[in-house]
C-alpha positions, 0 to 999 in steps of 0.5 A: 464466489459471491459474497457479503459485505457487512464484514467488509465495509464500516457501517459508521459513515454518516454524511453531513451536508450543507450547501453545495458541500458534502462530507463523509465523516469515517470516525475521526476522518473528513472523506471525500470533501466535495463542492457541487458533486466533485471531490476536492480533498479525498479526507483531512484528519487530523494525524498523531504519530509516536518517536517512531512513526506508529500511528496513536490510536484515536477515538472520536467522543462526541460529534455535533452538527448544525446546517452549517457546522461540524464538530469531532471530539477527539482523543489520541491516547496510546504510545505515550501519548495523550492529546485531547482536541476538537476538530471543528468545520464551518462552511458557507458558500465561499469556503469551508473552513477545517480547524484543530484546536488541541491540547497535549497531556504529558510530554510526548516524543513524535515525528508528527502531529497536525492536519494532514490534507489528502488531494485526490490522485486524480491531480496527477500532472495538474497545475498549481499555484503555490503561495509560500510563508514569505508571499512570494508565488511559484507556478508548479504542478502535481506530479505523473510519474510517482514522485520519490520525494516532495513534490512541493515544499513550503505551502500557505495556499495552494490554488489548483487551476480549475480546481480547489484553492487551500490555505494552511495556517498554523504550521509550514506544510509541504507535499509528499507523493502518497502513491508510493505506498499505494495511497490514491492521494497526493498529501499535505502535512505539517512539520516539515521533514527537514526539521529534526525529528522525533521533537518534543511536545511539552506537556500543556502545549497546545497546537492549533491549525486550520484549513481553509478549502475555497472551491472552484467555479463551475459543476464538475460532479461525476455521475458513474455507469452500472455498466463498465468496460474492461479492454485486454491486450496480449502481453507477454507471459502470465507472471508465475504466483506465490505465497510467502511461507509462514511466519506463525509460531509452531506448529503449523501445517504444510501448504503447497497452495501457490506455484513458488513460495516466498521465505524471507531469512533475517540472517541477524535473528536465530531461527532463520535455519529453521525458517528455511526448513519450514519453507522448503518442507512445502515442496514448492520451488523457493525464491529466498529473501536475505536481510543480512547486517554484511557479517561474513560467517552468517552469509557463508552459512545461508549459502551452504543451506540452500545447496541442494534445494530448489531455490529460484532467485535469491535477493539481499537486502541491507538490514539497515537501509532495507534495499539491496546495496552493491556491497550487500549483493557482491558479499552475498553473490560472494558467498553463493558462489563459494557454497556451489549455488547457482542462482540468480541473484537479484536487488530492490526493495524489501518495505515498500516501492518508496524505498526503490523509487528513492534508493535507485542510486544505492541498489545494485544494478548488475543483477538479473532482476528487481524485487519489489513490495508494497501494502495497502493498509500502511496509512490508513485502515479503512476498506475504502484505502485496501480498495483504491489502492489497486488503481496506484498498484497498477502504476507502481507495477508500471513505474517499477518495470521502468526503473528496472530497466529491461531486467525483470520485476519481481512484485511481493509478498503483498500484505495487507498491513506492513510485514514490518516498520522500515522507518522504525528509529528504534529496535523492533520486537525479534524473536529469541530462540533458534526454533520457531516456537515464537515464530519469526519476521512478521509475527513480531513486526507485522501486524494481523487484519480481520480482513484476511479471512473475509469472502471480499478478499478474494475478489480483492487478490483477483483485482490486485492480479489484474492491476499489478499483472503489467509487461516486465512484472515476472512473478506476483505473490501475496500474503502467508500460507497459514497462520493469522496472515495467511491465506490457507482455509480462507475464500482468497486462497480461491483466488490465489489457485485461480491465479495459479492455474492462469500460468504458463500462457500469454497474459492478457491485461487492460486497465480498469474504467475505475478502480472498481472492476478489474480483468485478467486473463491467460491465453492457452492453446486450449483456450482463454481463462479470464478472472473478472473482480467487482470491489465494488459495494453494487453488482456490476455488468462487465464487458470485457474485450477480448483480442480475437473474440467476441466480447465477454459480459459477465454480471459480477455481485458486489464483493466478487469474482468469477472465473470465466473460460472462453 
């Protein structure tokens, strides 16, 4: 269960000191911008997106230093779009300047271009100060819980009590609460969202903005432990773990790998009869995923196909707004009911737990439980996101069993990148053939990571277990079973079987010190069953606290998990 992490980690980082200030410079992004040790923005960047949110590929030309400065040559080609532009830093002891001076080439249709400026999800519940364009002042503050819209809108300078003070030229920017996609950020952009959108560019028009980071007084620097304690508490039953069936085109093989399997039917696409069957030809029981446009016939027609199968609980979602809407969830219960199907019916979310955390208001509420996505990779890339999302998993874990209100949460299929574009503003890619020949869902509208087979990813499912395992969460799933997204012939398939084998006893849950080593655990008559995961890059010492015994202590490699019987 060890592993290496040459595949897993970029080896291109470079750090750039001057002063009491450091960066990390990771290709085009500015990370972990800190003054005296403490990080006052995890990155800045500068963000090019399509008409339909798709991020333009970027490539960095040339980058140049001095004591006192730093410059990125960039160039966002792709999409339709070809931006040409420096990105520049100039520091001294008073302040750090970030400026983007660019030039777009041919007209280009987008929903955003500008910096972007991630703060730290450590704000949470910090007191700010925001300056808006007219110089009038407003106390404020980050939020705690997950905020479903802009926290803060209408930002020129925001002073953080003892914290960063940041000043925005060259655009009107506001806030969005990134913990909703799982970011561990807080981000300040441009262009606000109230502005129509997608908007031209002009060919020749250039765009130039700055930002301006004063640091705060005093040394805040963090000084992190090898050692680390994880604390576990006896909560309820171990949630139950599945996998969702594959999307690959044909042929693919039989996986009876997890204890249900996960099969999203897009009722608005031919092959989904054939979806089904591959689902229920694994063996396992089913938990049915609806995307239906409300047609009558289509609805009568999934109905009679699950009579007679194993399906545990069926959740329609609306194929437009991607939530399950009260007429969705009656025409469906509607048409269950008639086949002779008795399964609970459910309602959430099938994109992200933005959409339940905004949408409360549409998803119907008289069902027997919440269903609930999200990935890691929706914003960024890098492994440092896939890592530090896990500590936002757990809070999102946490939100979603409040906003579900006592009815049980029903968490996944986790994907590493999204399973498809639930902002698109254009029609996506859909197969057109009634069998699987094309495959269906995600092999057109998701995308494939080299990650999914790396040894570290195991270690990553165990900690995305142990963050998303809270009370109210009833069952986790994650990934495909075969297949470019799948976990079958991989290490994390390991890891999903470990999960497996921790059911049906009590589970046993803490938090993690920080976001690097993680525990879980299910307690049986026979005994207790702990998984123990380091995402960290060093070996780890872990004492682990379990009610009732002696403590645990386990030395974890970097990259891995162990199983541990006690």
């Amino acid at each position: 269960m060890a592993s290496t992490t040459d595949s897993w980690w970029r080896t291109d980082a470079q750090q750039w000191r001057s002063g009491g200030w450091s960066i990390e410079l990771r290709g085009d992004e500015l990370a972990e911008i800190s003054y005296g040790g403490r990080m006052l923005l995890r990155a800045v960047r500068a963000a090019v997106r399509d008409h339909g949110w798709l991020t333009v590929p970027v490539a960095v030309s040339s980058v140049t230093s001095t004591d006192d400065s730093l410059a990125l040559e960039l160039r966002h080609e792709g999409l339709g779009a070809l931006i040409t532009s420096r990105l520049t830093v100039a520091a001294d002891d008073e302040q750090l300047v970030i400026s983007w001076e660019a030039v777009n080439g041919p007209d280009f249709h987008t929903c955003r271009v500008g910096l972007v400026a991630l703060h730290p999800a450590a704000e949470a519940g910090t007191a700010a100060a925001v300056e808006h364009p007219d110089g009038s002042v407003e106390r404020t503050a980050f939020p705690t819980a997950i905020s479903p819209h802009q926290p803060i809108f209408e930002i020129r300078e925001l002073r953080i009590d003892d914290g960063a003070t940041l000043r925005f030229e060259g655009d009107v920017f506001e806030m969005e609460d990134q913990r909703n996609w799982t970011d561990a950020s807080f981000k300040t952009y441009s262009r606000p969202l109230g502005l129509p959108y997608p908007y031209r560019l002009d060919a020749g028009e250039r765009i130039a903005q700055s930002i301006t980071v004063r640091p705060p007084r005093g040394d805040a620097s963090e000084v992190r432990d090898s050692d680390a304690m994880i604390a576990l508490v006896e909560a309820g039953m171990f949630p139950a773990v599945g996998v969702e069936a594959s999307t690959a085109a044909s042929p693919v093989d039989e996986s009876d790998i997890g204890a249900l399997r996960v099969v999203e039917l897009n009722l608005t696409t031919p092959p989904w009869p054939a979806a089904l069957a591959r689902a229920a030809a694994d063996g396992v029981p089913l938990d049915v995923r609806i995307v239906t446009d409300g047609a009558p016939d289509a609805l009568d027609a999934v109905a009679s196909a699950l009579r007679g199968l194993d399906v545990v609980r069926v959740t329609p979602f609306d194929s437009v707004s991607h939530v399950s809407e009260e007429a969705t969830v009656a025409a469906a219960r509607a048409a269950l009911s008639a086949a002779g199907v008795d399964a609970p019916v459910l309602a959430g979310a099938r994109s992200h737990f933005t959409e339940l955390n905004r949408e409360q208001a549409r998803i119907a509420r008289d069902v027997a439980g919440i269903a609930v996505n999200t990935t890691p990779l929706f914003h960024t890339l890098d492994t440092e996101q896939l890592v530090e999302a896990l500590p936002m998993q757990r809070l999102i874990a946490l939100q979603s069993v409040v906003i579900a209100d006592g009815l049980p949460v029903h968490i996944g299929p986790v994907s590493l990148r999204p399973r498809f574009n639930n902002v698109a503003t254009s029609p996506e890619a859909a197969p057109t053939r009634s069998d699987l020949s094309e495959g269906y869902g995600a092999e057109f509208t998701g995308a494939v990571d080299a990650r999914q087979s790396a040894p570290e990813l195991a270690a990553w499912v165990v900690a995305s277990a142990a963050a998303l395992a809270v009370p109210g969460v009833e069952t986790l799933s994650w990934f495909e079973t075969v297949g470019p997204r799948g976990v079958e012939g991989t290490p994390a398939a390991e890891a999903v079987q470990a999960l497996v084998s921790l059911g049906g006893g009590t589970l046993l849950t803490g938090e993690s010190p920080d976001g690097l080593v993680w525990a879980v655990g299910s307690r049986a008559e026979s005994g207790d069953a702990l998984l123990v995961a380091n995402v960290g890059r060093e070996a780890r010492r872990i004492t682990v606290a379990v009610p009732g015994r002696e403590d645990v202590i386990v030395r974890v490699d970097a990259g891995a998990w162990q199983l541990v019987r006690v």
